[in-house]
C-alpha positions in Angstrom: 61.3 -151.7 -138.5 59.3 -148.9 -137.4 56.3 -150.9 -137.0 58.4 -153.5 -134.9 60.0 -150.3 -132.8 56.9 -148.5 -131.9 55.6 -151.9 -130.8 58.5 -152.7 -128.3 59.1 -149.0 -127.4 56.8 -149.3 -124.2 58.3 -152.3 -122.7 61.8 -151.5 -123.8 61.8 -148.0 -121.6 59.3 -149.1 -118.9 62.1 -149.9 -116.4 63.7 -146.6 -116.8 60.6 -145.2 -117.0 59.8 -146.4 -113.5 63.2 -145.8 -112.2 63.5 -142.1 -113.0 62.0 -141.1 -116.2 58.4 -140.2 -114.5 59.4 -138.4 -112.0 61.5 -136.5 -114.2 59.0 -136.2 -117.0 56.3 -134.8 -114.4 58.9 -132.3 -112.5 59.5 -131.1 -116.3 56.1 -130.4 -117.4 54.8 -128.9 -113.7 54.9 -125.1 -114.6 53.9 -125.5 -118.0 50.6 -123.6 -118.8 48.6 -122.1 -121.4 49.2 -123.5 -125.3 51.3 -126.0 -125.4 53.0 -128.4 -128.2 55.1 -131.3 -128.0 57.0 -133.1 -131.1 57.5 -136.6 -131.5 55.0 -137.7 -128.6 55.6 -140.8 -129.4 53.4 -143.4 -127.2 52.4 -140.8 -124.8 54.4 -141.1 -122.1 53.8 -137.5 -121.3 50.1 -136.8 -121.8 49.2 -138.1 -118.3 51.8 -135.4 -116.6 50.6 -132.3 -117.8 48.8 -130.1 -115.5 45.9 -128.5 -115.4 47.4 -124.9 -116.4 47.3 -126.4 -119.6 44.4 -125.2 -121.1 45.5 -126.4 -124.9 47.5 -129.2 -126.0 48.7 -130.4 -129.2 50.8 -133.5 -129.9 52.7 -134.1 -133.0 54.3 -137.0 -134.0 55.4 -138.7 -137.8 55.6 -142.4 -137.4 52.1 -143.9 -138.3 52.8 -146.8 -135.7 53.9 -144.3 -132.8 50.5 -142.5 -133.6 48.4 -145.4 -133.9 49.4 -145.9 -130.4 49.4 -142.2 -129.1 45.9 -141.5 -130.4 44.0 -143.4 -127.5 45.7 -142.2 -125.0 45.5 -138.5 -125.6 43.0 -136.4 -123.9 39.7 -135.8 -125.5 40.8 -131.8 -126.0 44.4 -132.6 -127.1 45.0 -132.4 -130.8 46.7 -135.1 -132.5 48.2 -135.0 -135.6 51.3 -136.2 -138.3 53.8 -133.6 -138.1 57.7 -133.9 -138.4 59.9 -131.5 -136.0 61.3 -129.8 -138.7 58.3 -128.3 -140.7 55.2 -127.7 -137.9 52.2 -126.3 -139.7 52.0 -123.4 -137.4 51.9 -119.5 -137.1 54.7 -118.0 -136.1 54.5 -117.5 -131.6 51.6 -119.8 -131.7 52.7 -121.7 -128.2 53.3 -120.6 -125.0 55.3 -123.5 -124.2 56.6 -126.6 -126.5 58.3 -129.9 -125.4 60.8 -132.3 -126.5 61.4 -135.6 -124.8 63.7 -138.2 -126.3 63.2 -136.6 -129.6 66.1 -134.5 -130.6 68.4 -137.9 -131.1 66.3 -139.3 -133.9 65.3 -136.2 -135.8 67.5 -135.8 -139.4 68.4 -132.2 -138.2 68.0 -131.0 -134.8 69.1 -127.4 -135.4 66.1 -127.6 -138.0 63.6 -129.1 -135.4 65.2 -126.5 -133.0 64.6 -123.6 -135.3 61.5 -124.4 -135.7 60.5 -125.0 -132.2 61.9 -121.5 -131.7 59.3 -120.2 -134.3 56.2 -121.2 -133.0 56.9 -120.3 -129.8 56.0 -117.4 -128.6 58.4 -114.6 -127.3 58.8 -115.4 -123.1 57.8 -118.9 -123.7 59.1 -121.8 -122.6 61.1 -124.9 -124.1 61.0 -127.8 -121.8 63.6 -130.7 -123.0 64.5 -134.3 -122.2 67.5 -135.7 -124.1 70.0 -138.7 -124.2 73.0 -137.0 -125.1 77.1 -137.5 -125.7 79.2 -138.8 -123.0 81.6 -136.4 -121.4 84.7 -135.9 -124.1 87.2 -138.4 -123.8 85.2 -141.0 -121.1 85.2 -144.5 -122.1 81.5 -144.5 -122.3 81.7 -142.1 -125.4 84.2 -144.0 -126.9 81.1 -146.8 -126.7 78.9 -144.6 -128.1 81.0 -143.8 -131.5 81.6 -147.5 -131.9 77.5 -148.8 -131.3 75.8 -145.9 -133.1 75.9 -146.5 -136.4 74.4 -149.7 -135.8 72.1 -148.2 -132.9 70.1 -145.3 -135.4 69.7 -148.4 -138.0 67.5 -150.1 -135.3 66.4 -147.8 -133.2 64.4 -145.3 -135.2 67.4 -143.4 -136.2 68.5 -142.3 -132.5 72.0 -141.3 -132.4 74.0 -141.8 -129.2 76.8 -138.7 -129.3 74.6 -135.5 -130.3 75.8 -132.5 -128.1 72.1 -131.5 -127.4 72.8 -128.9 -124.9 74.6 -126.8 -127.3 72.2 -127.2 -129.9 70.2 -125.5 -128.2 71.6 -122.7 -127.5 72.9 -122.2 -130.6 69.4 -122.1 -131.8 68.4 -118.8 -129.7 67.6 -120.2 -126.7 68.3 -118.7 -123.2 68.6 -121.8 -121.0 67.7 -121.1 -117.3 67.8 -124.7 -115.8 69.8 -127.7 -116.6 70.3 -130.9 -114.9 73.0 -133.8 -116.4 72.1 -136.8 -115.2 72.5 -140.7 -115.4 69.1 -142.5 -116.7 68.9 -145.2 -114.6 68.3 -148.5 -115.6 69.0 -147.8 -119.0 71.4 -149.4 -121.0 75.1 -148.0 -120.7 75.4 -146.3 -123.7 71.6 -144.6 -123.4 71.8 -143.0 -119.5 73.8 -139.9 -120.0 70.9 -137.3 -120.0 70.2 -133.5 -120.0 66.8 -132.5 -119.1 65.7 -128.4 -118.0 64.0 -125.3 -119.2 64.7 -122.2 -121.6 63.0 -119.7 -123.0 62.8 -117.7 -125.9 64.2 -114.2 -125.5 61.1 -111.5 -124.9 63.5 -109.4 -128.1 63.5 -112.4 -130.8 66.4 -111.6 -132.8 64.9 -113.9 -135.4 
């Protein structure tokens, strides 16, 4: 299955992509500088977005068939390696920036990917996210959501449809200074509703 869903991940999203996920994705990543890391990279989809300002990049992702793919389209200074969100083999305030896009659905704990997100970044820097998230409580479309994910995560790489993502992270230390819900277009019903924005670790970690 995971062979089979890294293979069809690409034309699966490319509509969406095209329809708003780029743009998205690029806005995102614009102001990012310095040392950055992003978990579950997945195909790529971001590498060609960063900027310039990004002096040092470092993409982590776990499935062997997702990296296979990731590997020849990273950057010759980019670092690619087989990492899971929820133990990075990093220093404590390694990063001045990290990145999650279309991740935090599919990890086994996001409040573990979160914390440790938190941890290698360092004090002032910035967490720029991406998610699919829950519906609005009590719309029809999360109603959908509850009935279709536990078939959806058994087929789709473990992507769960109702996570409140937004509050994750800000239970996990974050101080969120831009948020945008929004509709993914093109996507199917139950995929589209979307969070996407920046936060930053407090200067004073209380961790």
């Amino acid at each position: 299955m995971s062979r089979l869903f890294a293979a069809i991940y690409d034309p699966f999203m490319r509509k969406t992509e095209q329809a708003c996920l780029v743009a998205w994705r690029r806005e995102l990543l614009s102001g990012l500088s310095g040392r950055v890391l992003e978990i579950g990279a997945g195909t790529g989809a971001n590498v060609p977005l960063y900027p310039q300002a990004v002096t040092s990049l470092v993409l982590a992702e776990p499935d062997p068939h997702m990296l296979a793919r990731l590997r020849p389209r990273a950057p010759s200074h980019a670092e690619v390696l087989s990492a899971t969100g929820d133990s990075l083999p990093f220093p404590d305030a390694s990063f001045d920036a990290v990145v999650s896009t279309l991740v935090l659905c599919s990890v086994p704990e996001p409040s573990r990917s979160l914390s440790e997100l938190h941890r290698v970044l360092r004090p002032g820097g910035t967490f720029a996210f991406l998610e699919h998230v829950a519906a609005t409580d009590a719309s029809s479309r999360l109603a959908w959501q509850r009935r279709i994910e536990p078939v959806w995560k058994r087929i789709a790489g473990n992507c769960h449809l109702t996570r409140p993502t937004g509050e994750t992270i800000r239970d996990a230390g974050f101080v969120v200074q831009q948020e945008t819900r929004e509709s993914m277009r093109k996507a199917m019903p139950w995929f589209r509703p979307s969070i996407r924005g920046l936060a930053r670790k407090p200067s004073i970690s209380s961790s």
